[in-house]
KOLSEBA-177698 format. One record per residue (C-alpha): chain; residue number from 1; x, y, z. Coordinates in steps of 0.1 Angstrom, whole numbers, plus 5000, padded with zeros to 4 digits. Layout:
N
mol, seq, X, Y, Z
A, NUM, X, Y, Z
...
This chain:
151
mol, seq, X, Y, Z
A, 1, 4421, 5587, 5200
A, 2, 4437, 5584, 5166
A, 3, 4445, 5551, 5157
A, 4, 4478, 5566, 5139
A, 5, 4488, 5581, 5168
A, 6, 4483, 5547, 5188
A, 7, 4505, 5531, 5161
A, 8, 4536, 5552, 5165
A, 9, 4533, 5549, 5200
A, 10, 4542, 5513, 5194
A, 11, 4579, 5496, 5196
A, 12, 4597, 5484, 5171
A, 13, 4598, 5454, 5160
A, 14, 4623, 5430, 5175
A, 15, 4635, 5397, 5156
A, 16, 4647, 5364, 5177
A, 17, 4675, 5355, 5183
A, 18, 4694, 5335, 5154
A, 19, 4690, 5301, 5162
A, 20, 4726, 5283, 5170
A, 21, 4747, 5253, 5159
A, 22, 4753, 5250, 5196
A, 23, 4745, 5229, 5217
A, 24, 4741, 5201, 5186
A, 25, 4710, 5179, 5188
A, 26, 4718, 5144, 5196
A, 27, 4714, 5131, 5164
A, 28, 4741, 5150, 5154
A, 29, 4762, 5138, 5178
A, 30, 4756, 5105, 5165
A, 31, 4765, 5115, 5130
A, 32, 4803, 5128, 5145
A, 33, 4805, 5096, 5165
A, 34, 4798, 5072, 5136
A, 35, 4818, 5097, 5116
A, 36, 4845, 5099, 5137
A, 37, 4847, 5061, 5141
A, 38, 4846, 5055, 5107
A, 39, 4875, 5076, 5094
A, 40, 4897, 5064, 5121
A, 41, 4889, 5024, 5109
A, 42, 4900, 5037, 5074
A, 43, 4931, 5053, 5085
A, 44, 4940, 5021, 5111
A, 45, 4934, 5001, 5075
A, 46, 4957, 5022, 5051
A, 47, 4985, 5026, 5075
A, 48, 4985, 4986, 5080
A, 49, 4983, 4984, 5045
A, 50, 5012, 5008, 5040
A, 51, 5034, 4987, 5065
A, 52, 5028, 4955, 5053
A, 53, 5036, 4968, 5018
A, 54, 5064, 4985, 5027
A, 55, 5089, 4957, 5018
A, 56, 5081, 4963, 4981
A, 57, 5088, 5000, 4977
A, 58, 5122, 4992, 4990
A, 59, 5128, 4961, 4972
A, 60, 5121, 4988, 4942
A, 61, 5140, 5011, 4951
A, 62, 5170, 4986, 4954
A, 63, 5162, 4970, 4920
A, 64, 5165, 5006, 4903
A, 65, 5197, 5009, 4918
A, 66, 5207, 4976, 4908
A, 67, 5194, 4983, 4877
A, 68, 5210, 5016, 4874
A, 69, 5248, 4999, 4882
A, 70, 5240, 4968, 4861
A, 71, 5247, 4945, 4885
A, 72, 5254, 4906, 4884
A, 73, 5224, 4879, 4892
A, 74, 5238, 4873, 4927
A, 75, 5226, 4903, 4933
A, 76, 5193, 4903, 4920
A, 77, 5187, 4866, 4935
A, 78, 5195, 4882, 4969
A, 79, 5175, 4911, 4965
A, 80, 5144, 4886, 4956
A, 81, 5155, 4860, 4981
A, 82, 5148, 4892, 5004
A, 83, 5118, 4900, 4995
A, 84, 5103, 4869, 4996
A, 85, 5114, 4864, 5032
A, 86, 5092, 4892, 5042
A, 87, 5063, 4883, 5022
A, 88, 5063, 4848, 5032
A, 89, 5072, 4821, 5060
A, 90, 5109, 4816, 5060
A, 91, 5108, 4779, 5063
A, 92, 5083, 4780, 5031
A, 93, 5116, 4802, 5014
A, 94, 5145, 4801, 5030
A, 95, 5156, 4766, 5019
A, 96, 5146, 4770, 4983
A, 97, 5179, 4772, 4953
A, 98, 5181, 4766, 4917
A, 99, 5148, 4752, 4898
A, 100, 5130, 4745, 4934
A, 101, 5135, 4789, 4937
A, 102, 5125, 4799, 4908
A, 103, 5095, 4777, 4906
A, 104, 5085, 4793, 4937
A, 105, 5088, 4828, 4917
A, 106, 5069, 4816, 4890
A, 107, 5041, 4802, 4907
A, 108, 5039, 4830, 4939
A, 109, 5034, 4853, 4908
A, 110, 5011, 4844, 4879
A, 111, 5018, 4873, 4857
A, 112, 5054, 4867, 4851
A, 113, 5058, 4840, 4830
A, 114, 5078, 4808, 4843
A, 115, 5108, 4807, 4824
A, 116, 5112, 4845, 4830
A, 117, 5133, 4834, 4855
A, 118, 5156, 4811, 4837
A, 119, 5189, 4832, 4835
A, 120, 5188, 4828, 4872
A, 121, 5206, 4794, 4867
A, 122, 5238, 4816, 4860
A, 123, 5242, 4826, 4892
A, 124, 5257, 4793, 4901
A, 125, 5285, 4802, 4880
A, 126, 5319, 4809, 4890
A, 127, 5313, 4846, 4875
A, 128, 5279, 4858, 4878
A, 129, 5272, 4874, 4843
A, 130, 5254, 4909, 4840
A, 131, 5214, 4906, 4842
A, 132, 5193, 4915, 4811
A, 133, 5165, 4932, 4807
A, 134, 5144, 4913, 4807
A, 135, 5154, 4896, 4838
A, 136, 5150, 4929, 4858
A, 137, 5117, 4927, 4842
A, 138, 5103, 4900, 4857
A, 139, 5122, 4907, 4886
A, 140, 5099, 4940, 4895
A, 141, 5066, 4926, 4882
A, 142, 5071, 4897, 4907
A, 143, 5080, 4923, 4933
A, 144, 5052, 4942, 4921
A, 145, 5026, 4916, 4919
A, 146, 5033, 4883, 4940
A, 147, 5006, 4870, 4957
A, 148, 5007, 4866, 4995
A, 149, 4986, 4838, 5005
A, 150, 4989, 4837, 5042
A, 151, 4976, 4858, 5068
């Protein structure tokens, strides 16, 4: 016999079967799990994050509009007053007027400077007189960047 006639006698060729994703091995289902579990910790974390925050952005959002109206330190005291009773115990705050509150200020916020608050003695006036500037300043860095101590 011819050996050329043996060889197209032959079948073709057949290739395997690609090999699948599917079923994964079980290391890979470790990988998802830890995966998995460590995206949803990181979510859990922002969104608490975002909720304990969330007093600021709208303290901020109020101080533009306070800004935007120029309105009187009453205003501005009670928008901080407010803010402060959501950041912090309100028997540490609530009490607190005149230099007792805005040493509070200064000192629950090192980088606004202590006598940044000083036009808040005005608002014991019989008028309260427009706020400055600078006042609205210090007002949003200490909204911005006050220190929370407690848990």
């Amino acid at each position: 016999m011819n050996p050329e006639m043996m060889l197209s006698q032959l079948a073709p060729l057949r290739e395997p079967a690609a090999i699948s994703w599917w079923p994964l091995a079980p290391g890979w289902w470790i990988v998802l799990a830890l995966s998995v579990t460590l995206l949803t910790g990181v979510f859990l974390r922002l969104r608490k994050r975002r909720r304990k925050t969330a007093y600021r952005r709208t303290a901020l959002a109020a101080l533009e509009e306070l800004r935007s109206r120029q309105a009187g330190t009453d205003e501005l005291n009670w928008l901080l007053k407010a803010a402060a009773l959501r950041a912090y115990p309100q028997e540490q705050v609530a009490g607190l007027h005149g230099a007792a509150w805005q040493q509070f200020l200064a000192s629950s916020c090192p980088k606004v400077a202590s006598e940044a608050f000083a036009e808040l003695d005005a608002l014991y006036q019989r008028e309260p007189s427009p706020v400055s500037g600078h006042l609205f300043e210090a007002a949003e860095n200490w909204i911005r960047q006050h220190e929370v101590t407690h848990a």
